[in-house]
DOMI-96990 format. One line per 4 residues: number of its first residue (from 0); for each residue x, y, z of C-alpha. Coordinates in steps of 0.02 Angstrom, whole numbers, plus 50000, padded with zeros to 5 digits. Each point is the difference from the previous one (the first is absolute). Layout:
% DOMI-96990
NUM	X:Y:Z; ...
% end
This chain:
% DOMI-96990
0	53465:49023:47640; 50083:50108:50111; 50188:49976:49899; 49897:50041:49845
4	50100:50136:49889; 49964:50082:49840; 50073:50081:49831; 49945:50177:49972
8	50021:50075:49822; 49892:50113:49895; 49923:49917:49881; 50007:50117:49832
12	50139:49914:49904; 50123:50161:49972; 49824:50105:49975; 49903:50128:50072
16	49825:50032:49934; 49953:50192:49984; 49836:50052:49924; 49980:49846:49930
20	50148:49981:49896; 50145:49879:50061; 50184:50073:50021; 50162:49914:50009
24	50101:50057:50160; 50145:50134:49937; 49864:50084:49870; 49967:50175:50041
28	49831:49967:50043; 50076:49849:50126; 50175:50065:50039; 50139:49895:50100
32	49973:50125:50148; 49832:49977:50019; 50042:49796:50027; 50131:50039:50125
36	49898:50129:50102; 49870:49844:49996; 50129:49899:50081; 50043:50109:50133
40	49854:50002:50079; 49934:49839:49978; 50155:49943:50071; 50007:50133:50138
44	49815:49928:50040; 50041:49820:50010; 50205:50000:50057; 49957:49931:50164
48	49873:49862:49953; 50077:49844:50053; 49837:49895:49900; 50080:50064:49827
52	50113:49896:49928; 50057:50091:49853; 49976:50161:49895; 49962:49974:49809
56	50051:50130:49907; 49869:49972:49859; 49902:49835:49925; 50025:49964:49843
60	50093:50160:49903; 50001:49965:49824; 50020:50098:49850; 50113:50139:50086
64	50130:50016:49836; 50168:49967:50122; 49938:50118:50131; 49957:49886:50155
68	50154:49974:50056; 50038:50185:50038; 49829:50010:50053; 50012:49842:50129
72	50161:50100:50060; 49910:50153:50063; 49868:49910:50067; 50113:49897:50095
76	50112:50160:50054; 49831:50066:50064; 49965:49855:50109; 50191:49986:50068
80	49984:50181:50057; 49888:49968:50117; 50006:49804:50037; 50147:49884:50006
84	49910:49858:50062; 49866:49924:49890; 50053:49884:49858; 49942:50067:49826
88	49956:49904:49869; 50050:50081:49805; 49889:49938:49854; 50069:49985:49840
92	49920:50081:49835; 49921:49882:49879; 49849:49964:50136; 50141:49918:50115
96	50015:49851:49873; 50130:49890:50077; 49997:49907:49820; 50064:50156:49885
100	50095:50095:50173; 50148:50006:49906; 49954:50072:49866; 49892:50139:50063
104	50102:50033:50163; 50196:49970:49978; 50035:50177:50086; 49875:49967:50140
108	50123:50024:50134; 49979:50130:50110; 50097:50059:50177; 49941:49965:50166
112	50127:50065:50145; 49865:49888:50110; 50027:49865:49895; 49833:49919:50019
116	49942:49967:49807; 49896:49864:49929; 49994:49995:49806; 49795:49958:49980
120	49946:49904:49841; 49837:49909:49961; 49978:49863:49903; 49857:49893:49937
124	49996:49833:49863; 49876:50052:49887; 50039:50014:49827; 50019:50172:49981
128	50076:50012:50198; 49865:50134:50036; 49902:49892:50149; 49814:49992:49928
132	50023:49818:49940; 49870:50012:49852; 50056:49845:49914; 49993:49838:50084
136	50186:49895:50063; 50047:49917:49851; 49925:50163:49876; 50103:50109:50099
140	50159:49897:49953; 50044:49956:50189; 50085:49854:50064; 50056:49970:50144
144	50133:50094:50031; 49967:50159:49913; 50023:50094:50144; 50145:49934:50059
148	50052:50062:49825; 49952:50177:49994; 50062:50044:50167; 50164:49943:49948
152	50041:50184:49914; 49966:50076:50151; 50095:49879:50098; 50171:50043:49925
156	49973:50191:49989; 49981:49981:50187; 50155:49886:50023; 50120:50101:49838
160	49976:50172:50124; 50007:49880:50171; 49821:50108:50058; 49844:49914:50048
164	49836:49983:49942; 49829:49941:50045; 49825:49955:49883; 49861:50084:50047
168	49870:49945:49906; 49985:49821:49952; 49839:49882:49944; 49914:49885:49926
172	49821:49926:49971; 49917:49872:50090; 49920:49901:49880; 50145:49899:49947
176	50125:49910:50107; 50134:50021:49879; 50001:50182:50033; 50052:49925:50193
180	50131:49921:49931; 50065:50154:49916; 49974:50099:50159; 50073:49844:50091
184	50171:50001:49886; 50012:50209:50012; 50019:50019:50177; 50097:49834:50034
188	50139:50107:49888; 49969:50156:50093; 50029:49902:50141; 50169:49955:49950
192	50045:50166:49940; 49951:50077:50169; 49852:50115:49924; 49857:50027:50108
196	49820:50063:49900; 49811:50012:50023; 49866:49943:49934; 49868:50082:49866
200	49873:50000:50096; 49895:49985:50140; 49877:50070:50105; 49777:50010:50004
204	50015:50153:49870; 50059:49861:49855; 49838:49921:49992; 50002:49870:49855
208	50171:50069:49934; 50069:49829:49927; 50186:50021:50079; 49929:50038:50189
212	50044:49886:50144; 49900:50075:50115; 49881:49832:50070; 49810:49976:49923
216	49887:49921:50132; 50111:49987:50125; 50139:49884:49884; 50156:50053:49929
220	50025:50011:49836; 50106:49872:49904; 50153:50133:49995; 50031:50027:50194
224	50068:49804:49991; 50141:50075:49895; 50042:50172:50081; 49983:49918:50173
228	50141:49898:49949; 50109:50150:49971; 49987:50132:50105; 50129:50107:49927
232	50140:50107:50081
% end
């Protein structure tokens, strides 16, 4: 596992919790500063660690009433001022949806004098797109290829403003093998489109989380027959 990289981000979608109480980055309580001086030092820390393979500005901002762009700006000017080299990856608002990206992230274009951007959406094929999969395939209105579907929106955003993008989170269930098939059908097309992703999720600390591919008993799970077949970019 030695060429093994990894994504770094904090994890508080456009939020910082203080006494209890949530507040959106560029409040008084949260301002813009305080999310660039964050920034600068983490990426002063880490600006020579060759196993990271790209800064995330933030998962998942949502809610942010047209600020994150201006707010992905300064975080980004932070990180340029003090490392040129790492890719960084810039979420959109909406919780990243690459289904409704255009609507929730037309002015999502910032500057990079490094220019090493990804554009980061996720997107699941659940009904309501969120990733918890509480209704079976054909109750959640899938077929099979919703995904290939959804991503689409994304897709030309990426190619209308000639940037490019990646999907971080992506899943499905394993108790179905028609959710392979939509898994199957979504990364043959971001295959052809030359978008690279990863998969939600792995790892020992999932337990009996239904969308894990981490093996049981020594055996993969059904999944890893799919994502094996697409390694990405």
């Amino acid at each position: 596992m030695s060429n093994l990289q990894i994504i770094l981000d904090p994890h508080n979608y456009a939020r910082y919790t203080l006494n209890g109480t949530s507040y959106l980055i560029g409040s008084s309580q949260v301002p813009v500063a305080a999310f660039q001086d964050f920034w600068t030092r983490f990426a002063t820390h880490y600006k020579a660690e060759t196993a990271i393979y790209a800064f995330g500005l933030m998962n998942e901002p949502h809610d942010t009433n047209n600020t994150w762009a201006g707010t992905a700006q300064a975080g980004l000017n932070a990180i340029r001022a003090v490392d040129t080299n790492h890719l960084v990856l810039v979420p959109g608002d909406g919780w990243s949806g690459a289904w409704s990206w255009q609507q929730n992230n037309a002015n999502l274009l910032l500057s990079d004098p490094a220019n090493k951007l990804l554009y980061e959406a996720h997107q699941y094929f659940d009904r309501d797109n969120s990733g918890t999969y509480t209704e079976p395939y054909d109750a959640s209105g899938a077929y099979p290829t919703i995904g290939v579907d959804r991503v689409q929106s994304f897709i030309n955003w990426l190619k209308a403003h000639n940037v490019r993008g990646i999907i971080t989170e992506y899943g499905v269930p394993n108790n179905d093998p028609r959710w392979q098939t939509v898994l199957d059908n979504f990364l043959a097309k971001l295959d052809a489109e030359g978008i690279g992703g990863t998969y939600w999720a792995a790892g020992p600390w999932w337990g009996s989380y239904p969308l894990s591919v981490e093996p049981q008993n020594g055996q993969d799970k059904p999944l890893m027959s799919i994502l094996t077949r697409h390694p990405g970019k």
